[in-house]
N, C-alpha and C positions, 0 to 999 in steps of 0.2 A: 504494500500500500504506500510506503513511503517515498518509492522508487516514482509510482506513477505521479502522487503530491506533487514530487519535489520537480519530474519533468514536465506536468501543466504549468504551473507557476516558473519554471525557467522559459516555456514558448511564450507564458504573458509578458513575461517582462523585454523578452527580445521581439518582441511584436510591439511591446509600447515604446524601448528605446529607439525603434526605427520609424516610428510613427511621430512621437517628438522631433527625432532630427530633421524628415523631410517633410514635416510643418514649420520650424523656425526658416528652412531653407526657400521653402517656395512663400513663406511672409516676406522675408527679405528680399527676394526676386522683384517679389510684386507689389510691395510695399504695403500689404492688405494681410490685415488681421482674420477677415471673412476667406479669404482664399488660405489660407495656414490652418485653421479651424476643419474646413473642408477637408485639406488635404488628410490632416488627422484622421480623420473619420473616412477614409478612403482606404489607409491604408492600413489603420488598428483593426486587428481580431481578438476574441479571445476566444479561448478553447475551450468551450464547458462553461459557461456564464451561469453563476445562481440567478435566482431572480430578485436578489438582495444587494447583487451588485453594484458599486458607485464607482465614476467617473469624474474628478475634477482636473480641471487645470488646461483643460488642452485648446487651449484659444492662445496661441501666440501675443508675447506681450512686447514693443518696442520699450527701448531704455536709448535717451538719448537723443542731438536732433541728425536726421539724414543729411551724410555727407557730411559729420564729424569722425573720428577714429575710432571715438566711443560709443557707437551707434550699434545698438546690439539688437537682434530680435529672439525671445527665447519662451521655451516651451518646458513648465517646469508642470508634471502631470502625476496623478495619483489614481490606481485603478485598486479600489478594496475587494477584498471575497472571500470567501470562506474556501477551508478545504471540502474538497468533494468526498471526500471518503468520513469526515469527521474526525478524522485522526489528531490534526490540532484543531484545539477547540477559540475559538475568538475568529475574530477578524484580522485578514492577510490584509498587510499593506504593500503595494507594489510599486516603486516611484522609478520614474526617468524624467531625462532632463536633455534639450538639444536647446544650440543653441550657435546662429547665424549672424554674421559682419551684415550690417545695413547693407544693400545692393550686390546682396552674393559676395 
């Protein structure tokens, strides 16, 4: 049972850390929070979803003005759930984070 836990929650969280990076990536492209959001939700899966499941964070956040050095766009996101087996008992916290130079 632990084997399978530990391998769902390793494909959420490499599903959510490539879903974070090519949303900061195409906000930055496109200078749009609504197109970064999108893209998120294009490319996140998860494998075995409860129906308890939560999602925050994944809206692309600008830090900075475009076309300074410090101009960052970044996707800091948290996907909660429980194990499927029951095996640990609480809520799984699963975080990534991406995060993109203004204009690519």
């Amino acid at each position: 049972m632990g084997v399978m836990e530990f391998g769902r929650l390793w494909a959420i969280q490499g599903s959510l850390a490539q879903a974070a990076r090519d949303a900061a990536r195409t906000a930055a492209i496109t200078d749009s929070d609504t197109h970064g959001a999108t893209k998120f939700g294009e490319v996140f899966w998860a494998i075995a979803p409860l129906d308890d499941d939560s999602l925050t964070g994944s809206t692309p956040v600008r830090s900075g003005t475009p076309g300074e050095e410090s101009c960052r766009w970044t996707v800091e996101v948290t996907y909660t759930t429980k194990a499927m087996t029951g095996f640990w008992p609480g809520n799984i916290p699963i975080r990534a984070q991406g995060a993109m130079r203004c204009n690519g």
